[in-house]
N, C-alpha and C positions, 0 to 999 in steps of 0.2 A: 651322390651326384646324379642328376636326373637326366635321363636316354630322350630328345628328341626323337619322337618316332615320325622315320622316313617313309613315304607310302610305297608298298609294293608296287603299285603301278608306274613308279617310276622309272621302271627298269621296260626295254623296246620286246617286242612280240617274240623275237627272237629268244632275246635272255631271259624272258619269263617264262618259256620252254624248257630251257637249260638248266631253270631255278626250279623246278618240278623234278625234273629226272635227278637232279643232284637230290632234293630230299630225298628221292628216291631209296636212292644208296645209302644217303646218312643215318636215315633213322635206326633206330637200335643201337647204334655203333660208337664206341669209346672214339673220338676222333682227335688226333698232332693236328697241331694249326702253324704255319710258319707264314709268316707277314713281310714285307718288304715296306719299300716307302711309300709307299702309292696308300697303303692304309691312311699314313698322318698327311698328306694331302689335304685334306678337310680341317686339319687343325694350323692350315697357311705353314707347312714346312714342304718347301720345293722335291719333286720328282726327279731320280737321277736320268731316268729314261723314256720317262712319259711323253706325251704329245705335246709340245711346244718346252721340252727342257732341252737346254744351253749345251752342247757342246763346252765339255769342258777335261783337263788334264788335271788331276788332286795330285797331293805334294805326295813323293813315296814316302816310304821309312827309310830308306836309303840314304835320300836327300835331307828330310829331318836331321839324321843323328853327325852325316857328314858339314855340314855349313850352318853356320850360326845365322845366317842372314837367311836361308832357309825360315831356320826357327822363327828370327822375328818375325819372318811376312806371314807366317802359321800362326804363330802365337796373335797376333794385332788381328789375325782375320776371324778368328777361334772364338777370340774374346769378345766381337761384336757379335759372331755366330751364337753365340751362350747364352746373350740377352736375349735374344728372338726363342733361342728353343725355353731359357726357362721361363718365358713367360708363356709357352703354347700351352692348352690347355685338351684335354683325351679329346676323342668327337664320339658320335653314337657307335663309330666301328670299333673303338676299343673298349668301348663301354657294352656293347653285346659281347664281344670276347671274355669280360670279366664276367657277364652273365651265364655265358654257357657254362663256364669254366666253374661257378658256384653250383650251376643246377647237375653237375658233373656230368656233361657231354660232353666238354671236351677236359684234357689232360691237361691243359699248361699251352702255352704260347713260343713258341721258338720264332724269335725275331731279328731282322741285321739291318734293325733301324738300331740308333745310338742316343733317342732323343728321350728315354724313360716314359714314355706314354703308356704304357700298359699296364704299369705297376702303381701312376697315379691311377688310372680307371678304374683300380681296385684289383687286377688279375693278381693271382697268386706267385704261379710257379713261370717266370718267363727266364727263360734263356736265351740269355744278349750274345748273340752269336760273334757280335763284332763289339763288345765291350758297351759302355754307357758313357754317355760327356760329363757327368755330373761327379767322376770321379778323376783323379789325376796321382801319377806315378812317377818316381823317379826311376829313370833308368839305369843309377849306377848300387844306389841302397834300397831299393825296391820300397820305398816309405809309400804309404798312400797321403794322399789329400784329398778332403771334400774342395768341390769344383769353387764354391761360391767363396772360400778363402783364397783361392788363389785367383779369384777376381777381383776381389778388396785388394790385394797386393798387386796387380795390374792395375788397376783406379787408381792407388793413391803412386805409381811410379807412373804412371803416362795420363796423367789429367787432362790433355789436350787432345786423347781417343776418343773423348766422349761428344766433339763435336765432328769428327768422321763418320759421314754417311757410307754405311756400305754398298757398295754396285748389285752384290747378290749376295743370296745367303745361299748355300748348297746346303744339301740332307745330312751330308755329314757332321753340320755344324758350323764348317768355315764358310768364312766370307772372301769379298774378292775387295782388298783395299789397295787404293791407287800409293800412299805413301806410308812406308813403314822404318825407314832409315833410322828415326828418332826412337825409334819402341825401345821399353829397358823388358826384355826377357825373363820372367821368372825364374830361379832354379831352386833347386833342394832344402830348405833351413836347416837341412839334416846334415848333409854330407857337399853340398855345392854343386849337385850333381845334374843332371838335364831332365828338368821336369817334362812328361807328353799326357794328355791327355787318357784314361783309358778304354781305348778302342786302339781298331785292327786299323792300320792304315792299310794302302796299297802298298804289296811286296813284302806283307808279314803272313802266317797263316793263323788261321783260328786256333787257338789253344786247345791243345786235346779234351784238357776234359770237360770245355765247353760244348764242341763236338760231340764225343761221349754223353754229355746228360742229354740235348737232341735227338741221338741219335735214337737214345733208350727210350724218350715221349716216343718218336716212330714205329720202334719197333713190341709195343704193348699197346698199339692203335689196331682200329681196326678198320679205320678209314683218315683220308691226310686233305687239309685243305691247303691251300697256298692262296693268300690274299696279299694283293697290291704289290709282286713281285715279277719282274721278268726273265728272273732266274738268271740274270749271265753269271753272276757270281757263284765259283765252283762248291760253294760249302751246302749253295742250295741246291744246285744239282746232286750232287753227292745223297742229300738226302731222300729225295724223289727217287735217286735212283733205290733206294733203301724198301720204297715202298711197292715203289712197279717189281722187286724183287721177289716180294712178299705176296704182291698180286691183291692189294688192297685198294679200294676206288680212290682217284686223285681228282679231287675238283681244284680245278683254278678259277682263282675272280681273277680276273686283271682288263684294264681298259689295253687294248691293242695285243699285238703277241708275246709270247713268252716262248721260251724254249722249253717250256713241258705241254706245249699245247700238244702236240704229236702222242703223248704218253696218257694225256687227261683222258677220264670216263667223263669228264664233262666238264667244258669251260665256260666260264660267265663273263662276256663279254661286258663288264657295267663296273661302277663304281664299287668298292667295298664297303662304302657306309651304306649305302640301304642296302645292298646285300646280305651285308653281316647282319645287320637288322631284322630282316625278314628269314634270317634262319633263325635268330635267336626266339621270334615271336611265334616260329613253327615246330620249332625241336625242343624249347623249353615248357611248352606250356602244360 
């Protein structure tokens, strides 16, 4: 798959500052990269907290597993969401990520997007912090499913989805559908049991040994990046905190603030695609 190259100049006087002093730091150095959503941006998948994202409340695990009428309005909104993500395609910032990570600068990709873009870009080792959409779980016989069978079984029980325009897609995957009354719910072919998608919803916690392999890319770095994140979610702090412990340089990219700005040796206030670009075209060469 071929890298559009983004031009350096693209980035304001300011962050081409910031993008110096961060080589600065990087070079030599085995470096943890943890991503947020703001990286797939560029591949048309919506920002949870970006500059002009929606205000909005996502369904908990709570409510999933309590109400079935939960589930369908999850399930109808999932399954439009599904189309939109499996047709998104990496952009140049995952496609530098699978570059650095070949020319081994960096370790592995630790990510709590859900949308599989780094593992199409080619990166190796990525740790889906909050699980992948493109897998599905029962909750009572732990069976898995590939995502794209349990769409065919959604198409061929709710034919009448396919001409539901969804209002939005969110980063997670779901959609916001105005009528879900009629959905027929998938379940288990195994045991009959409540199929969820596999990712973290809100009010679950990251599975330890997902944490655990994260944690370990962190702690045999010798420098951390955080791209297209704004850290509110505690799994990413956790791991920041992991490196400010260690006393290793933390560069953040991210458009507007983050809660590691205060901690960063240097934040890049600019996009992640030519970002990541123009480190991959400086530290790999």
């Amino acid at each position: 798959m071929s890298m559009a190259t983004v031009p350096t100049n693209a980035l304001s006087a300011e962050a081409a500052i910031q993008f110096d002093r961060a080589l600065e730091l990087l070079e030599g150095r085995e470096i943890a990269v943890l991503t947020g959503a703001g990286v797939s941006t560029d591949s048309g998948i919506p920002d949870y907290r970006g500059e002009g994202a929606p205000v909005r409340s996502p369904m908990t695990f709570q409510q999933f597993i309590a109400d079935a009428q939960y589930r369908k309005r999850y399930w109808a909104g999932s399954h439009l969401g599904w189309s939109h993500f499996d047709a998104a395609r990496p952009n140049a910032g995952h496609l530098a990520l699978a570059q650095l990570e070949q020319s081994g600068i960096i370790n592995g990709v630790v990510t709590q997007n859900v949308d599989g873009l780094h593992l199409r870009a080619g990166s190796q080792r990525v740790v889906d912090l909050h699980g992948t959409m493109d897998k599905v779980r029962c909750l009572r016989c732990g069976q898995a499913f590939a995502r794209a069978d349990i769409a065919a079984r959604i198409d061929a029980a709710n034919p009448w989805l396919e001409t539901t325009d969804p209002a939005a897609i969110n980063p997670d995957g779901d959609a916001n559908v105005a009528s879900f009354d009629e959905f027929i719910t998938p379940d288990c072919t195994v045991c009959g049991g409540v199929l969820k998608p596999d990712i973290v919803f809100f009010g679950e916690f990251v599975p330890t040994e997902k944490f655990s392999e994260a944690a370990a890319l962190v702690k045999k770095s010798g420098a951390m990046i955080v791209a297209g994140s704004s850290l509110v979610v505690n799994s990413g702090i956790r791991l920041i905190d992991q490196a400010t412990r260690r006393r290793i340089p933390l560069i953040v990219i991210n458009r507007g603030e983050t809660k590691g700005d205060t901690r960063a040796a240097v934040k890049i206030d600019a996009g992640t695609s030519e970002v990541l670009v123009a480190l991959m075209e400086r530290l790999a060469r």
